[in-house]
C-alpha positions in Angstrom: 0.0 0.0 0.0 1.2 3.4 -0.8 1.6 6.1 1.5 -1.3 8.6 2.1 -1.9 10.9 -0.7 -1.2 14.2 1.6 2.5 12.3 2.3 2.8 11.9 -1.2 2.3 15.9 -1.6 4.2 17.2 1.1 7.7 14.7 -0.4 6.7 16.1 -3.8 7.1 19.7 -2.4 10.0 18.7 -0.5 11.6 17.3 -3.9 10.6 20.6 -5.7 12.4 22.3 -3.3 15.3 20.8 -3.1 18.4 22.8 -4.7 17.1 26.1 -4.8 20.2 28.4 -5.1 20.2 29.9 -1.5 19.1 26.9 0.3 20.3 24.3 -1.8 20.0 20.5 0.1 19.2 22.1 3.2 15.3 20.8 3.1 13.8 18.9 6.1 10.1 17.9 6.2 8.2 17.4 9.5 11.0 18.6 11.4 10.5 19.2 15.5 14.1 19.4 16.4 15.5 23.2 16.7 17.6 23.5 13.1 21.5 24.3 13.8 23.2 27.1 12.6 25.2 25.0 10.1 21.9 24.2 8.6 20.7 27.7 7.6 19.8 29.1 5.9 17.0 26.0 4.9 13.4 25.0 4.0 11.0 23.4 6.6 8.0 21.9 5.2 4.7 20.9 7.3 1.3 19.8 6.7 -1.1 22.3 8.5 -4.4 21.3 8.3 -6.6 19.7 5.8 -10.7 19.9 4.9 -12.6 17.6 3.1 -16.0 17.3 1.3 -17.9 14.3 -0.6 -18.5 15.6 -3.7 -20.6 12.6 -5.3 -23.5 10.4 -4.0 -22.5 7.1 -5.3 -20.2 4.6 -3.3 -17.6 5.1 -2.6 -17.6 8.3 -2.0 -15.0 10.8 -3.8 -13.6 13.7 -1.7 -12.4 16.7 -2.6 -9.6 17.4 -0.2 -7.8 21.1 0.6 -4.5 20.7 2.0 -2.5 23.5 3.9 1.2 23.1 3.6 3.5 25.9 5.2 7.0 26.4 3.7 9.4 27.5 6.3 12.5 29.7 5.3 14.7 30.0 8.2 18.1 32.1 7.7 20.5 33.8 10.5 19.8 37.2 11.8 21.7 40.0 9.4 21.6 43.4 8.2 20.0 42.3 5.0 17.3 39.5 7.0 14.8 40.9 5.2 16.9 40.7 1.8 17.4 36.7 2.3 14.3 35.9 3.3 12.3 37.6 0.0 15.4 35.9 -2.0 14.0 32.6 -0.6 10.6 32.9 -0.9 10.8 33.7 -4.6 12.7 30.9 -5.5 10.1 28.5 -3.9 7.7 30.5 -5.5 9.0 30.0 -8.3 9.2 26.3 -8.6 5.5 25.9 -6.5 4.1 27.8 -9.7 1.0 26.1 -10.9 1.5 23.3 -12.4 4.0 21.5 -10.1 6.0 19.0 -12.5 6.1 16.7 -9.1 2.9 17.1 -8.5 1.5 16.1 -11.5 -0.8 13.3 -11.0 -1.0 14.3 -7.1 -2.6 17.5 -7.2 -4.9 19.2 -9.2 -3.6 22.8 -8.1 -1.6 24.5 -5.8 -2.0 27.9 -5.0 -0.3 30.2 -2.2 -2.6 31.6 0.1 -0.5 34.2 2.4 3.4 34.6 3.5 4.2 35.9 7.7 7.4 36.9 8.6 8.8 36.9 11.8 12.0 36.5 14.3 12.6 32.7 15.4 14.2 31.7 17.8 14.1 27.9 17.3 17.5 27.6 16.5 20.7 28.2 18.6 21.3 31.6 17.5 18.7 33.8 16.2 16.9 32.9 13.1 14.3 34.9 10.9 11.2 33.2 9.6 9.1 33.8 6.6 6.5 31.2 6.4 4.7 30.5 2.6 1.4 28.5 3.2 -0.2 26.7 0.1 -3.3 25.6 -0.5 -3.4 22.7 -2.0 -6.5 20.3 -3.9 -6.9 16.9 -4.3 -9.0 14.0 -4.7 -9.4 10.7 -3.2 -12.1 8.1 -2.8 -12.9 7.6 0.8 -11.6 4.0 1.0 -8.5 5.7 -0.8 -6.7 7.9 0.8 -3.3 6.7 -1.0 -4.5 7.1 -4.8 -4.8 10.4 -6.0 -8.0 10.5 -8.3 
């Protein structure tokens, strides 16, 4: 059995990711641990929340699924913070342009919703945060939540 559809989605972002100029391998998905300095600046990926709705009356039922997934760009405090962090979020933007090429077959869009920035202090010197959240649709039949219809 394949993993869950919404797994599926949050690797594919993960592999989109992956290489962007400024944060290059430095991608980690469902990450708790505090992020080391060695490892900024990087990308944290995370499956927010997710809705669902039946959207036909026959068995079994199909749902049409929104999934939020935040995209985390951490990098070390500086003088040009601000500078870095809009550096990082277009790249991702760039590659998480509708259509996804690893989402194809997953997804049937992706779209981002709203970026935050903030301080952080999760890791051991202070970080800043700008965090892209994506909304993202898809459909599965209720008894299959690991095939992307």
């Amino acid at each position: 059995m394949a993993n869950h559809v919404r797994q599926q989605i949050r690797e594919a972002i993960g592999t989109a990711v992956t290489g962007l100029v400024t944060t290059g391998a430095n991608v980690f998905q469902s990450r708790v641990y505090p992020v080391q300095t060695s490892e900024l600046p990087c990308l944290l990926i995370n499956t927010r929340n997710e809705s669902s709705a039946v959207i036909t009356i026959h068995g079994p039922p199909m749902l049409e699924r929104t999934l939020n997934v935040e995209v985390h760009a951490l990098a070390k405090v500086t003088a040009d913070l601000d500078d870095v962090l809009d550096g990082i979020c277009k790249e991702v933007e760039v590659v998480l342009a509708d259509p996804v090429a690893e989402l194809s077959g997953l997804a049937r869009s992706i779209t981002l919703t709203s970026t935050d920035f903030e301080p952080q202090g999760t890791a051991e010197k202070p970080a800043g945060r700008a965090t892209l959240v994506y909304e993202v649709a898809y459909f599965t039949l209720e008894n299959a939540p690991d095939v992307a219809q």
